[in-house]
C-alpha distance (Angstrom), angle and dihedral (degrees) to the residues before:
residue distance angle dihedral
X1 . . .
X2 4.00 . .
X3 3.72 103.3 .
X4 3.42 119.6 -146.4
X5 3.64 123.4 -137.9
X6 3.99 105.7 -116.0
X7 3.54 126.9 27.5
X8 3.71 128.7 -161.9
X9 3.54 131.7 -175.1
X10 3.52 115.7 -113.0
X11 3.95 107.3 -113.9
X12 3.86 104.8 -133.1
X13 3.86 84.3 71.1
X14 3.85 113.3 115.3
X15 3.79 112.9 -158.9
X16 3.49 130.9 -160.7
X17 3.91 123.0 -153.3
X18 3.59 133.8 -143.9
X19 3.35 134.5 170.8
X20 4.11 94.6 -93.6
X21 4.00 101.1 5.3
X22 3.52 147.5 35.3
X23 3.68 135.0 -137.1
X24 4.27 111.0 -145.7
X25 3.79 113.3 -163.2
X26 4.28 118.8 -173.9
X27 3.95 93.1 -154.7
X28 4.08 83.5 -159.1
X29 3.46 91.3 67.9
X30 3.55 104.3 14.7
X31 4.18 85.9 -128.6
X32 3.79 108.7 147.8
X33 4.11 127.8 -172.9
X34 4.09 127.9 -169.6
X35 3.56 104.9 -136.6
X36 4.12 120.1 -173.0
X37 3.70 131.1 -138.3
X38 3.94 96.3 -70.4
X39 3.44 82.7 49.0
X40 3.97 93.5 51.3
X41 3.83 92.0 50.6
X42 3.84 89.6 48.4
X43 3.65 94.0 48.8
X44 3.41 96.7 52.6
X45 4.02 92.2 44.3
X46 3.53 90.4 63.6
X47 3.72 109.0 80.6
X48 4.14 99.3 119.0
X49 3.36 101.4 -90.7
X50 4.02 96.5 79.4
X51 3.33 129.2 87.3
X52 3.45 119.7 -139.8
X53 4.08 90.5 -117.2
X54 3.30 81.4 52.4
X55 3.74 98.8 61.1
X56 3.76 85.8 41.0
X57 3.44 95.6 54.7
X58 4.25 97.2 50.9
X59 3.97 86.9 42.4
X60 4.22 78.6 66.9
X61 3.63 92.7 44.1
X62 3.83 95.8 43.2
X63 4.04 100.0 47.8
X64 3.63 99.9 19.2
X65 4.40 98.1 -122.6
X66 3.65 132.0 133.4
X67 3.82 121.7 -81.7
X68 3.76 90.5 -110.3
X69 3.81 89.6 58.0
X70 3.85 91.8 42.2
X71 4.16 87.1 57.4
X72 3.34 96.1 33.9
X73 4.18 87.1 57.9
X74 3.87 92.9 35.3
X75 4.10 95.7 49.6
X76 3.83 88.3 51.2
X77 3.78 93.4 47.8
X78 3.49 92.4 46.8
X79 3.80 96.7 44.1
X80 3.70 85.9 54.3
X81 3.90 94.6 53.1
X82 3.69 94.6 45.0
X83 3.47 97.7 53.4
X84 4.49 91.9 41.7
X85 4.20 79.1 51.4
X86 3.57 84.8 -123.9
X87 4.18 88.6 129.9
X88 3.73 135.7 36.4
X89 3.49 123.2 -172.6
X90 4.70 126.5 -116.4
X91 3.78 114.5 -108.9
């Protein structure tokens, strides 16, 4: 998949906190997705205004893994969202 350089999440989305996960609801489709704590911090990284090396880069910070792992984790999350409609990307 061709990754695009800065993701935002698309604004329709309701989220729902809890302590360690989040529930995502698309009220125009009524398609929902749990997302964990890596995919909390991800979420809320992609606003438009960060890179994706950028939301690499604190995923190594944050949990303390290689750069490998931190892709491999973000490219799945993000592959996931794209495809749910749940993110578009800045242009």
């Amino acid at each position: 998949m061709k990754q695009k350089a800065y993701p935002v999440r698309n604004p329709d989305i309701v989220m729902r906190s809890e302590p360690k996960e989040a529930l995502l609801f698309n009220p125009a489709d009524g398609n929902m997705l749990c997302i964990n704590e890596t995919g909390i911090l991800i979420w809320g990284l992609c606003d438009g205004d960060n890179a994706t090396d950028d939301i690499v880069r604190k995923l190594t910070e944050v949990y303390d893994v290689s750069g490998d792992k931190a892709r491999e984790d973000y490219d799945s999350f993000i592959k996931e969202m794209d495809e749910a409609g749940f993110i578009g990307y800045k242009t």
